[in-house]
N, C-alpha and C positions, 0 to 999 in steps of 0.2 A: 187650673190650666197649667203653671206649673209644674204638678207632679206627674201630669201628663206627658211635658218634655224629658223630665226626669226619669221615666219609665221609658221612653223612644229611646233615649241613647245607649242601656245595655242593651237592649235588645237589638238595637243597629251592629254595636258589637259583637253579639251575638252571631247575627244573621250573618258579617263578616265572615269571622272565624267559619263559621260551618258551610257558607259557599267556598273559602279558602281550603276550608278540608275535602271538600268533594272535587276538588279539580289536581291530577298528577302527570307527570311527565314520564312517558316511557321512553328509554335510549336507543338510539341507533343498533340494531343486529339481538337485539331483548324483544323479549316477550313479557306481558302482564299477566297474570290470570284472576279473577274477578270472583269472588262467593256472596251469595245474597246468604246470610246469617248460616253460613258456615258448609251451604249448597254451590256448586261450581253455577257461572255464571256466564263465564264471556272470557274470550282471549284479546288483552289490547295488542296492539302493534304501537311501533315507535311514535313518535308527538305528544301532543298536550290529549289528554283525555279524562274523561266524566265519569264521578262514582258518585252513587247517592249515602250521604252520610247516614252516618249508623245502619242502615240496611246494609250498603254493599261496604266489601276491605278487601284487598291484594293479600289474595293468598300467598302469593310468590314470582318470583320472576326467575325465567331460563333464558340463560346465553345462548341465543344461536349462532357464535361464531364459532371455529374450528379451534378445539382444545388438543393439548398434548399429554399422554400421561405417560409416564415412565414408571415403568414396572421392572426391580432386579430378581432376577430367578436362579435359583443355587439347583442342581443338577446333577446325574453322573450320566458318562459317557459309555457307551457298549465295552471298552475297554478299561474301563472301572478309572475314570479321571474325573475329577470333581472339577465343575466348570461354574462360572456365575456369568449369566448374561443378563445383558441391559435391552428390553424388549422396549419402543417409542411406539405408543399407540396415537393416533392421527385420530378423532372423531367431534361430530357434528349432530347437532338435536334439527329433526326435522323437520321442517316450519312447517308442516300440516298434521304434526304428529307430537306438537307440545303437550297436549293432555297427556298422553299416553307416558313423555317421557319427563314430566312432574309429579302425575299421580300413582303410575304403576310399578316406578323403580326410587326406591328410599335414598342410596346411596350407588348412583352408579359408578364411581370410583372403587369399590369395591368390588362390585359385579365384574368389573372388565378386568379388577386385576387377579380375581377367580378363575377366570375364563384363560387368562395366559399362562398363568402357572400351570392350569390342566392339560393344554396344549404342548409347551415346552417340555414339559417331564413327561410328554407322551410320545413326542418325535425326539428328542434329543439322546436318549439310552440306545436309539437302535441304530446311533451314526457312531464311531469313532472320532476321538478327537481330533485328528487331521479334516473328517469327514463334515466336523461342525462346523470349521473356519470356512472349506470351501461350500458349504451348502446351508450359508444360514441364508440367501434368500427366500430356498425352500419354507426354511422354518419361518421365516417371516409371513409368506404367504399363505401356511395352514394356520396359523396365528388370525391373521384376517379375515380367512375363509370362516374358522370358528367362531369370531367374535359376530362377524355378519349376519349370522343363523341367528344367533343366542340375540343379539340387541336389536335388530331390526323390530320385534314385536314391543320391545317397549320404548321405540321411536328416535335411538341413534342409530347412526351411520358412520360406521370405520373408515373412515377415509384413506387410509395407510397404515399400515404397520413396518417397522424396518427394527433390526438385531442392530444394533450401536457398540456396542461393545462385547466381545470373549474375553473372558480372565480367568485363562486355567490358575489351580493349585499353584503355589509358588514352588514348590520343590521339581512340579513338572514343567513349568515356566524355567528355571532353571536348565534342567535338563533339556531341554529344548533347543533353547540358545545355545547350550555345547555342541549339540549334535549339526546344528545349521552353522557354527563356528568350526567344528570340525571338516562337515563337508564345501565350506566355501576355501578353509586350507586346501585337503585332496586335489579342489578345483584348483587352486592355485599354485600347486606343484605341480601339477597337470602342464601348465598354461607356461612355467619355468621351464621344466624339464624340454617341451616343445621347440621352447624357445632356445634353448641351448643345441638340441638337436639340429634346428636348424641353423644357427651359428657353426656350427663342427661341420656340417656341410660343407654350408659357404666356405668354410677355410677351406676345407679337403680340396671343393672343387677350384679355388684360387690356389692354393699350393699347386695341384694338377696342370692347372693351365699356364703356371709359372714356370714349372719343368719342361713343360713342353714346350713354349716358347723359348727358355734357356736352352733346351736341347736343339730346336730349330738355329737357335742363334751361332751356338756352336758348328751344325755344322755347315751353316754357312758360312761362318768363318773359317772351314778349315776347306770346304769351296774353294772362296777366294783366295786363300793362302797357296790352293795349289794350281789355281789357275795362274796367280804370279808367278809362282818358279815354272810354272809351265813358259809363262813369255819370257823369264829372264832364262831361261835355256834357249829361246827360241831366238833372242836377240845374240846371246854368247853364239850361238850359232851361227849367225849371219855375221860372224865379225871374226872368223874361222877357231874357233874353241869348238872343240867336240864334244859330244854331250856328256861324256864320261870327267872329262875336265871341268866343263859346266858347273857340271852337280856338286863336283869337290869344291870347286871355288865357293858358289852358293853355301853350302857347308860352312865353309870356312867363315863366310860374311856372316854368318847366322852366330855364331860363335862369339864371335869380335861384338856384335850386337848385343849379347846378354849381357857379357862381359860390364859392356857400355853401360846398360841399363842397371846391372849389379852396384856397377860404381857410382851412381846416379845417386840410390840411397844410402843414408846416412848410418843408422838405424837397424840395415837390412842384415839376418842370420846367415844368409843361402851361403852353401859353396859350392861351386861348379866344379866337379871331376871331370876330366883332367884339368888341372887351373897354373899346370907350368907354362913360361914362356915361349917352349918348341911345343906347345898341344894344337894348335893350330896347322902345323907343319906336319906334328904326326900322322895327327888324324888327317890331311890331305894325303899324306903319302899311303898311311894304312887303306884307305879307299880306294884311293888308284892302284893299291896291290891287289885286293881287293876284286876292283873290275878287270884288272889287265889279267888274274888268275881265271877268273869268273869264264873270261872271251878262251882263254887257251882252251879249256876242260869241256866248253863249249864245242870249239873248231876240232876236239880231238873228236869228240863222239859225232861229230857230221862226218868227219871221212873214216869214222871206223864203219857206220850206218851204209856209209855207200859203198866199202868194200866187200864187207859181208850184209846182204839182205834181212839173213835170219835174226841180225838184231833187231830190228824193226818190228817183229811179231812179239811179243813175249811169252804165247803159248807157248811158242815152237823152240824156244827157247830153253823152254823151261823140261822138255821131256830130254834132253841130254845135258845133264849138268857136265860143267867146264873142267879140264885136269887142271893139276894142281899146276902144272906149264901154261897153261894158257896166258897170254897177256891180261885177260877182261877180268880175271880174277883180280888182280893186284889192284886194278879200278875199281 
């Protein structure tokens, strides 16, 4: 009876360990797959699940969540530039299509980064390097389209494909930056030069409008300058001074005034011709000789005019020149 309990308990042991062994846990977004002695069997889905020891084993398990693979692809361009792009493959195993995409492809990391290199070096040569930068969505999208064809039979799905990175040649990377450093100077003398332009303007038309207002200023002051000796003749007038006396006085006062104003500064270079103490006097009497001559030569030629008519005409005049006696000669 004894050796009877003694034989229960490995075999309880036993029996443990190999219901322990037939029971596994599949993960959340995995898949299981099942062979009975080495024949496919069964696809688990996530939770606890049942395998019969020694008959059945996990042949393997696929991610069904969305992976990323980054593939670098060396290149040349239609205009003979060597470019290296960073191509992000976006893909997913198809939860109705896990056999297919466990048993039919060994290593699909490889397959898909066959399939980009083919694509890239088959669109990339026929664009120009300018033509890369602005049209790698194109490339991304024949990228996608390709891998779609090729992998959908053995059961992923591209989710995305997207260009991440261009790295031209260094030497043309170089040159490049000179040339977009060169043309953002051109711009920026552009943008100077403008600027200046329009500064030399502005001034022009400010200096313009400067003169023109000084010149308006002026001659309103020389306006009002003469509408005053207009009233102060007009007042010397009314206080019996004739306008001829007027003016001289006026003169005179205008004189005396620089004078004043000369003597004012300290400082001051000017000198006023005439600046003796009868200039004042002269110049009044020189004017009134002056106007008093002005009136005679005047008053002569109104009654010579009305003694003889024919002065008056000057055609008529003009067809018999004067003897050497004549008075009108000596005038």
């Amino acid at each position: 009876m004894g050796g009877f309990y003694l034989f229960l308990i490995p075999f309880g042991i036993f029996m443990f360990f190999l219901l322990l062994s037939s029971l596994f846990i599949v993960k959340q977004q995995t898949a299981a797959l099942v062979e009975n002695f080495g024949r496919f069997n069964s696809i688990r889905n996530s939770g606890l699940q049942f395998k019969i020891p020694i008959v059945q084993r996990i042949a393997g398990r696929v991610n069904l969540k969305i992976q990323q693979l980054d593939v670098m692809v060396e290149t040349k361009t239609k205009d003979d530039v060597f470019v290296r792009l960073k191509i992000s493959v976006q893909f997913q195993v198809i939860k109705e299509k896990v056999y297919d995409a466990f048993y039919k492809l060994q290593n699909p990391h490889d397959q898909i980064t066959s399939y980009v290199f083919d694509v890239v070096r088959a669109e990339v040569p026929k664009m120009k390097l300018d033509d890369v930068f602005e049209r790698k969505d194109d490339i991304a999208i024949a990228v996608k389209q390709e891998l779609n064809e090729a992998m959908i039979n053995y059961g992923y799905d591209i989710i995305k494909t997207l260009v991440t990175d261009i790295d031209p040649d260094v030497q043309v990377k170089a040159a490049m930056n000179r040339i977009n450093a060169a043309e953002r100077e051109k711009v920026a003398a552009e943008y100077e030069a403008e600027a200046e332009r329009i500064k030399i303007v502005a001034k022009a038309r400010a200096e313009a409008e400067s003169k023109r207002l000084q010149g308006q200023g002026i001659a309103d002051q020389r306006r009002e300058i003469a509408r005053g000796l207009e009233e102060s003749v007009d007042v010397l007038n009314n206080v019996g001074i004739n306008s001829q006396e007027a003016s001289a006085l006026i003169v005179v006062t205008q004189h005396y005034d620089t004078l004043q104003s000369i003597g004012e500064e300290t400082n001051t270079n000017l000198i006023l011709l005439p600046n003796s103490p009868q200039a004042g006097s002269n110049m009044l009497n020189d004017m009134i000789a002056s106007f008093v001559a002005s009136n005679q030569i005047g008053e002569e030629m109104r009654k010579r005019n009305e003694s003889d008519p024919k002065m008056g005409n000057p055609k008529r005049s003009r067809k018999k020149p004067p003897s050497s006696g004549d008075p009108e000669v000596g005038f």
